[in-house]
C-alpha positions in Angstrom: 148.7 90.0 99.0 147.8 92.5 100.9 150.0 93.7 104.3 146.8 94.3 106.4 146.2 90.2 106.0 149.7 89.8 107.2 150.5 89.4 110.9 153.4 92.0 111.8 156.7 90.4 113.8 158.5 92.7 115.7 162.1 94.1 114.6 164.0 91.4 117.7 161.9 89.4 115.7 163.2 89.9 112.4 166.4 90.2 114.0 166.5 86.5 115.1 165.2 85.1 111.6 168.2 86.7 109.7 170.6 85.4 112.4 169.2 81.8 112.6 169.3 82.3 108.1 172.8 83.3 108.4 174.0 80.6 110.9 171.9 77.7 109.2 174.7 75.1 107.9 176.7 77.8 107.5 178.9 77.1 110.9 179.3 72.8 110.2 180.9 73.6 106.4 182.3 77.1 106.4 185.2 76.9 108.6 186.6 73.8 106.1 186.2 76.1 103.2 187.9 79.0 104.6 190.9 76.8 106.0 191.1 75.7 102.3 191.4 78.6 100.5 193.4 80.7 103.8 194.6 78.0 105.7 195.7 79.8 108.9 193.9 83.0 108.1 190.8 81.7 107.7 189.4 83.7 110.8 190.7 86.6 108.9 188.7 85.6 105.9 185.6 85.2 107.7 186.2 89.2 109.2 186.1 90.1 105.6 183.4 88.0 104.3 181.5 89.6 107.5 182.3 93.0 106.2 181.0 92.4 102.5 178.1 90.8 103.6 177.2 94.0 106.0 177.2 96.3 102.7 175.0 94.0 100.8 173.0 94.0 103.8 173.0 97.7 103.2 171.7 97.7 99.6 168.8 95.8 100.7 168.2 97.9 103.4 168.0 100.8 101.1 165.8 99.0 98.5 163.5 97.7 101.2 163.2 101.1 102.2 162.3 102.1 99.1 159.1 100.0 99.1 158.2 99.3 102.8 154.8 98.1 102.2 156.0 95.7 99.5 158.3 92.5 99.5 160.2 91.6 97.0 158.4 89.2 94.1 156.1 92.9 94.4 157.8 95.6 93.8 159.9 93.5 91.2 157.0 94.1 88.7 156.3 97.6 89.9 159.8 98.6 89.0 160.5 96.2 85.6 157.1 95.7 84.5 154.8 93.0 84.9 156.7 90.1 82.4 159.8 91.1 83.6 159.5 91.2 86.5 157.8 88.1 86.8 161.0 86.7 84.7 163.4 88.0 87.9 160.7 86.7 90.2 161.0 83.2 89.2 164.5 83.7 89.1 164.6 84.0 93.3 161.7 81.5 93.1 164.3 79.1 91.8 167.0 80.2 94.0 165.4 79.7 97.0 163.9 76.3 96.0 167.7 75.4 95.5 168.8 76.9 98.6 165.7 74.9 100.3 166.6 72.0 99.3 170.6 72.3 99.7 170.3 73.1 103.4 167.9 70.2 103.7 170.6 68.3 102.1 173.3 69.4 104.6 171.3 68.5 107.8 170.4 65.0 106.4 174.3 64.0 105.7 175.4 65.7 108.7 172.8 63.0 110.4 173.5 60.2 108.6 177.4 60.3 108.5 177.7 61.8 112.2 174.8 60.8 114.1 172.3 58.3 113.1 174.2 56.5 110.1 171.4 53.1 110.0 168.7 56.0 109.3 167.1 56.9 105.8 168.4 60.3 103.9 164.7 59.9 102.7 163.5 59.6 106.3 165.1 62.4 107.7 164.3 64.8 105.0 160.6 63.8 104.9 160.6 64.5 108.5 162.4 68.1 108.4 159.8 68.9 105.5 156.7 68.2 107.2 157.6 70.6 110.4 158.7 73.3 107.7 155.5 73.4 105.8 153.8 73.1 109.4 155.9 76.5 110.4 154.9 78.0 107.1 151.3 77.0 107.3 151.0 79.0 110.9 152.6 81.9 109.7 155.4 84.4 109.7 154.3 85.3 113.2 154.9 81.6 114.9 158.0 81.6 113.1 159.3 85.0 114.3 158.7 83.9 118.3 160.2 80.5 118.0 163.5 82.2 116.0 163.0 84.3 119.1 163.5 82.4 121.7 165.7 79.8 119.8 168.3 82.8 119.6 168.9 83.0 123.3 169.3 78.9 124.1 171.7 79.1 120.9 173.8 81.9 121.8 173.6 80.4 125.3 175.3 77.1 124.2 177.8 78.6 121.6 179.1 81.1 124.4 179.4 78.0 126.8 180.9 75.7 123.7 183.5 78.0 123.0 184.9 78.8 126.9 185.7 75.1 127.4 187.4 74.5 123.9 189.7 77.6 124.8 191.5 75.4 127.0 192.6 72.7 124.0 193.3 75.9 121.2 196.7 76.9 121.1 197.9 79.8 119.3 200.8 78.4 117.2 198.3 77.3 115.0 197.2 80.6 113.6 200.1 81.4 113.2 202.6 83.3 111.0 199.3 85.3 110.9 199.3 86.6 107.2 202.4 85.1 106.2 201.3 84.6 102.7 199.8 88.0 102.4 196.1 89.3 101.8 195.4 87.2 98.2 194.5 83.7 100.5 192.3 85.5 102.8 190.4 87.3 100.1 190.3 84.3 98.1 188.7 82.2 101.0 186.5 85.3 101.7 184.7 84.8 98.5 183.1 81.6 99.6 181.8 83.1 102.7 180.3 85.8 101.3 177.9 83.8 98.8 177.2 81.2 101.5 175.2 83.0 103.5 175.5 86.8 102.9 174.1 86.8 99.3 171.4 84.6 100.4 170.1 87.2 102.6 168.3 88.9 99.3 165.6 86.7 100.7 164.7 88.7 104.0 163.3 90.9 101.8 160.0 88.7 101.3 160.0 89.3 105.3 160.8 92.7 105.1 157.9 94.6 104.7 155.7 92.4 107.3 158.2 93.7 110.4 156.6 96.3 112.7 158.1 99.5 111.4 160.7 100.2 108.5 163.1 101.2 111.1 163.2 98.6 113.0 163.4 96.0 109.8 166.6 98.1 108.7 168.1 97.8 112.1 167.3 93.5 112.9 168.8 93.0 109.5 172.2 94.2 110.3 172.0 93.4 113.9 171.4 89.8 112.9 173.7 89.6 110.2 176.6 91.2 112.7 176.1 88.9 115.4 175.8 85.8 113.1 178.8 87.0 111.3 180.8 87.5 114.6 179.7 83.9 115.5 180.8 82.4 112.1 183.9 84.2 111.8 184.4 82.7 115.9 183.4 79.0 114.7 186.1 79.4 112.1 189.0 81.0 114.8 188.0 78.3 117.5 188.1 75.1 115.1 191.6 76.7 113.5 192.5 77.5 117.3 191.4 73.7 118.8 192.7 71.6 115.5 194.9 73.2 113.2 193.9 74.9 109.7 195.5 71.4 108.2 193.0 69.2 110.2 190.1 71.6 109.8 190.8 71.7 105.9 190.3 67.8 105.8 187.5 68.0 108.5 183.7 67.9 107.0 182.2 69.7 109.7 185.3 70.5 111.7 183.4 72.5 114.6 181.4 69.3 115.6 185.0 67.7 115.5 186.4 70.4 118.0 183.6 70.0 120.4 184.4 66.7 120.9 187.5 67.5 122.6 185.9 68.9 125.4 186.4 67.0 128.9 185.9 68.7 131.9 187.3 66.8 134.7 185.9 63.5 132.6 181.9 65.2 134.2 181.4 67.4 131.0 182.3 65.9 127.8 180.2 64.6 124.7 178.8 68.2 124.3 178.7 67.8 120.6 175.1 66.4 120.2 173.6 68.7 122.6 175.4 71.8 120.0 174.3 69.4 116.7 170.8 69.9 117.9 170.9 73.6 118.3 172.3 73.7 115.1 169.4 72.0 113.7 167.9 74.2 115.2 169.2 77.3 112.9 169.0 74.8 110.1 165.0 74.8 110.3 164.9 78.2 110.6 166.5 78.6 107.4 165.2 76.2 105.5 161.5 77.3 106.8 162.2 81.0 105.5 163.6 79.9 102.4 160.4 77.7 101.6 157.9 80.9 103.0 160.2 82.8 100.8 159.4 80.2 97.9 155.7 79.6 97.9 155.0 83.5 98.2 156.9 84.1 95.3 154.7 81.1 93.5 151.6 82.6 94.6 153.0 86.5 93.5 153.8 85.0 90.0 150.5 83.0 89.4 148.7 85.5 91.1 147.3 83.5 93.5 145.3 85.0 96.9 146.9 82.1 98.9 150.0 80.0 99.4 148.6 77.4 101.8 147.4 74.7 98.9 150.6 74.8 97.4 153.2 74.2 100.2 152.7 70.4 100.4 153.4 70.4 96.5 156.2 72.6 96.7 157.6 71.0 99.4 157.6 67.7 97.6 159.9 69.6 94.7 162.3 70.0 97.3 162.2 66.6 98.6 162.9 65.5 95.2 165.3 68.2 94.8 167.6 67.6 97.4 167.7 63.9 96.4 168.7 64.4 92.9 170.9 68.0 92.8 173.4 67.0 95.3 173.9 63.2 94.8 176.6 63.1 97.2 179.3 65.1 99.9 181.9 64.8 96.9 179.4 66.9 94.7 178.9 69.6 97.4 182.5 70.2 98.0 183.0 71.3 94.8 179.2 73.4 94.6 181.0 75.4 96.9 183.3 77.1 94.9 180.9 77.9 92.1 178.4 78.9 94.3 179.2 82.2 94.9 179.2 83.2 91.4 175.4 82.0 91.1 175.0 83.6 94.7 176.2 87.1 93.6 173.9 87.1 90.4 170.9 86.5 92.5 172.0 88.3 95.4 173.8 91.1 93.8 173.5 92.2 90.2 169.5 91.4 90.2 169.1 93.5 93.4 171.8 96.4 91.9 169.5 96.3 88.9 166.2 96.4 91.1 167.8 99.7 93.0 168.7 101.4 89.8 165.2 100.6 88.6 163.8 102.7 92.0 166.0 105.4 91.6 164.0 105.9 88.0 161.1 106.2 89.4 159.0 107.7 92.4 158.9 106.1 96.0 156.0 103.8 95.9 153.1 104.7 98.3 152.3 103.5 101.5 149.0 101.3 101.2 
């Protein structure tokens, strides 16, 4: 496909995709896997799950770089060689199917156990699908205003969420900060750093359609440091407002800590108006992941477009996210093997992509 039938999105842009990506479901089930694994330091955790995911960030800034005119399922055959690279191809293929159809997953439990518990799974995920292959369908474009102008009503309710929960946090509960050394914190970190950080290898189908290399380098770490700020903040605040031992049990301990707030009994039941923002990052997500998906479909097959097949595709994730995560029970426990999966996809096959460059000259600018 070539770049000149691409429409360009702007660096902000890109900037606001790779933020809404990393917040996704990320801020409703992180914070209960940190607490786990680092009880009281899981705010520390998330600082150092931040940190790793800025270097990976970093390596695929370096290998976007490399080939700026080229995304990802491309230059994967320029550098390996076309059955080879086609091989790795439909290894991110399958990964962000997976990922596709997991995040669709966690919005339709979150719904069903929290909000609208008489509703369908099938129903809600049927409905989520149909406006992500409608995003996908418009274009990269569409997608990069609304992420846009999503990122400023979402930042606007998280800053506003987290002032009134400060009054109900108390500080004994992060408390003795460390007190079982650095092994818990870089244990819990783990988790955090495949879900989302490793994910992230899939900006780089977006990558070469932003305005200027520059300013694709510089949204990607500017989003991922201001969702990583706002993770690692989730995680402090629900720690802070209910105790690492109550946020541990919690499923989605951050809806549980907006609850409390009650201003003067006038502001209270805030919580569905931040569950809908979250959806909001949660479509976001799920839509890049599927754009990331069909493009690497039509790459493989060689296809001119991806438009026939996103109604198709989309119905493998339907099925998908029926079938590979049954239950809550069953996602717990994906969690902590996660990451390993993550890190092959997201780190060794890029690593191996960025020693392939080095062999070889820096592709030309079409």
């Amino acid at each position: 496909m070539s770049m000149q039938n691409m429409k360009q999105i702007s660096g902000q842009q890109f900037a606001a995709l790779v933020f809404h990506f990393t917040i996704g479901s990320s801020i409703l089930l992180i914070p209960s896997a940190l607490a786990d694994a680092a009880r009281q330091d899981a705010w520390i955790a998330a600082l150092i799950a931040v940190a790793g995911g800025l270097i990976m960030v970093c390596v695929y800034n370096v290998l976007g770089g490399r080939y700026p005119d080229f995304h990802l399922a491309e230059y994967s055959e320029r550098i390996l060689g076309k059955w080879l690279g086609k091989t790795v191809s439909v290894l991110f293929f399958s990964f962000s199917l997976l990922i596709s159809a997991l995040v669709l997953r966690n919005l339709g439990d979150f719904i069903t156990t929290e909000m609208m518990p008489e509703t369908p799974l099938e129903a809600i995920h049927v409905f989520m699908l149909l406006v992500v292959v409608m995003a996908v369908n418009l274009g990269l474009e569409t997608m990069g205003r609304a992420a846009e102008i999503f990122f400023f009503l979402v930042t606007g309710v998280f800053i506003l969420t987290v002032t009134l929960i400060l009054p109900h946090a108390s500080i004994e509960y992060i408390q003795p900060i460390l007190g079982e050394g650095f092994k818990p914190a870089i244990r819990g970190s783990i988790t955090f750093i495949g879900i989302p950080f490793l994910e992230l290898i899939l900006l780089l189908m977006i990558f070469p359609y932003v305005n200027s290399t520059k300013a694709a380098k510089k949204g990607f770490l500017i989003g991922t440091s201001l969702a990583g700020f706002w993770l690692s903040l989730a995680t402090l605040v629900s720690v802070l407002g209910l105790s690492a031992t109550i946020t541990e049990l919690m499923v989605y301990p951050t809806y549980y800590v907006a609850k409390k707030i009650n201003v003067a009994d006038f502001v209270h039941r805030v919580e569905a108006e931040l569950a809908i923002l979250w959806f909001v990052s949660i479509f976001v997500k799920v839509s890049i992941c599927f754009y990331a998906a069909v493009h690497m479909f039509s790459q493989i097959f060689n296809l001119k477009t991806y438009r026939p097949f996103t109604v198709p595709l989309a119905l493998v994730v339907f099925v998908l996210s029926l079938i590979a995560f049954p239950n809550f029970a069953y996602h717990r426990e994906l969690l902590r093997v996660w990451p390993f999966y993550a890190a092959t996809i997201g780190l060794v096959l890029p690593l191996i992509l960025l020693i392939g460059a080095l062999f070889r000259k820096k592709s030309p600018r079409t």
